[in-house]
Every structure is written in C-alpha cells, then in structure tokens.
C-alpha positions, 0 to 999 in steps of 0.5 A: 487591470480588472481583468489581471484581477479576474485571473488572479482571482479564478487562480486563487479560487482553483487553488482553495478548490485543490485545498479543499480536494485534498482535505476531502482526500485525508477524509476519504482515506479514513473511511475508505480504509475503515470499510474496507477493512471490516470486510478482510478476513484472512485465510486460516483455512486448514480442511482439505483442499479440493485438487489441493487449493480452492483457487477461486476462494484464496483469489477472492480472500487476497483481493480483500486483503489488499483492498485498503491499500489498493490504488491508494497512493495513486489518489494521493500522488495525483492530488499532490500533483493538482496542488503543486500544479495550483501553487505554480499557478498561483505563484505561491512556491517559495523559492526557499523551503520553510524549516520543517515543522516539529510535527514535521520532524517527528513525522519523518523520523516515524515513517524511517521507522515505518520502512524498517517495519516493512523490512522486518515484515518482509524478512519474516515473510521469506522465511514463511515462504522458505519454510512453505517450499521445505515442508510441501518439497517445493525445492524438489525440481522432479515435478516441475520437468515431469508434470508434462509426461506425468499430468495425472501423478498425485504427487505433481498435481499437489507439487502444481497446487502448491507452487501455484498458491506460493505464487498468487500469495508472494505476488500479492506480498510484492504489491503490498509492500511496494504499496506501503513504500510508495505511500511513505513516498507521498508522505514526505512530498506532502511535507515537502509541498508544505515547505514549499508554502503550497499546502497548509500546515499539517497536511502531511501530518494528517495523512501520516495519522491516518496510514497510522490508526488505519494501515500500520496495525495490519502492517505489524501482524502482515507477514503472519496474515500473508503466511496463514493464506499458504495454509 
C-alpha cells in the first residue's frame, strides 16, 4: 500500500511538473516573440542591385522575418504531447470530454476567422507574385531554355536573379503559412486537452491571447511585407 502511494505520488508530481512546463511554455512564447520581433525589419530596399539581387542581405532579412514563428508549434505540440502523456499516466482523462468553456467557444470561432485571414493574406500574396512575374518577364520562357548557351545575356542574368528572388521569397511565404496553420492546430488540442480534465482551464485560451497580441498584427500586413522583399 506505501508503495502504491509512492507511484501515485511521483505520478501526481510529474503531472504538476508538466503543468508548470507548459505555463512556462505560454510565458516563453510571449517574450520569445516580443524579442524577436524587434529585431524584424522588412526589405523595402529599392537601390539597384549588385548582379540584380543582393542574395546574402534578402537571406538574412527573410530569416528574421520568420523567426518568431520559426519552430514554435513544435514547442507547443511536443508539450501538449508530455501532458497528454502525464494525464494517461495519471489516470485523470476523462473518458467523456467537458462541454467547451464559453471562453473556449469564442476561442475556436476566433481561430476560424484566423484561417480565413490566412486565406485572405495568401490570395493577396499570389497576386504579388503574379504581378512580380508580369512586370520583370518572368512568364517569358526564352531565358529559362537560353541561360545555358547565353550565360553572360544581361537580360538572362536579370531573368536568373529575378526568378531566384521569387523563389527564396514564395518559399519563405509557404513555410509562413503552414506555420501559422499548424499553430491553429496546437490550439484547438489544447482545448481539447482540457476537455479532456488533462490541462487547467484556460490554457488554450492563454496561448490563443498570445498568437493574438504578438503573431496575428504581423499576420494582417504579411502579404505586403513578403511583397516588399521582391522589390
């Protein structure tokens, strides 16, 4: 019988320990972001270009764009994982979920209206990069069959820098969303996870507040920032 106590004790203490992980987790993510975020300062650079694109200064400037975001929801998902991993330990899950909390509720329909703002910032990212491929001939195949018998053309060189840019930016666009869904993602489980009696209330809620005071203003203005690094 001591020793049944003893498990369930050291149980109920790595469970508390997870808890207090993740709350550190909602508090990382705040300052993590905030920091990071000061350092972000998106290309509007319009002077001419040395060979048509200075590579190593858009690298550098699309890293930082990223880089609030950058492995976040694995942090998120790989906590979520250690608590649900916890409540099955100690046997706390709920066999039935809870009713979603109204903060809960309202959570949810917020992070709908997250993915249609993703949506939106997406659409109007294409037509940037559709507007970009217009105005520098990008849609003119000539180059792309020429640049092997025709290194040194001006006009290929430009046609190779451009499409290079298009292409380091329109990757960085890619990750940046799927990032941003995925979070959405982590969300709702840690809703669920509380439903579930594993996690204490609010937690999901708390996480959404800080996507929203930290992630969602750069999200709004995204497509323009992602645009102004082709130019």
């Amino acid at each position: 019988m001591r020793k049944r106590s003893i498990n369930q004790l050291n149980i109920k203490s790595s469970f508390i320990a997870i808890l207090i992980l993740f709350c550190f987790l909602i508090s990382n993510l705040n300052s993590r972001i905030a920091a990071a975020q000061g350092q972000i300062t998106p290309s509007t650079n319009t002077s001419k270009r040395v060979d048509g694109i200075k590579r190593d200064e858009l690298t550098s400037k699309l890293k930082l764009f990223v880089a609030p975001e950058a492995g976040l929801n694995n942090e998120i998902r790989a906590a979520l994982m250690r608590i649900e991993q916890a409540c099955d330990l100690s046997k706390s899950k709920l066999k039935d979920p809870l009713p979603f909390s109204p903060k809960n509720l309202l959570v949810i329909k917020e992070i709908a209206v997250g993915r249609e703002l993703i949506a939106q910032q997406q659409t109007q990212w294409d037509k940037a990069q559709s507007a970009f491929r217009t105005e520098r001939g990008l849609n003119n195949k000539i180059c792309a069959t020429a640049i092997d018998f025709f290194p040194m053309s001006e006009q290929c060189t430009r046609y190779q820098n451009d499409t290079s840019t298009l292409k380091a930016v329109s990757s960085i666009a890619e990750f940046y969303y799927a990032e941003a869904l995925a979070r959405y993602s982590s969300y709702e489980a840690a809703i669920e996870l509380e439903s579930l009696g594993c996690a204490r209330p609010d937690f999901g809620v708390k996480l959404w507040s800080a996507e929203q005071l930290h992630i969602i203003p750069k999200l709004k203005t995204s497509a323009d920032q992602l645009a102004n690094f082709l130019k």
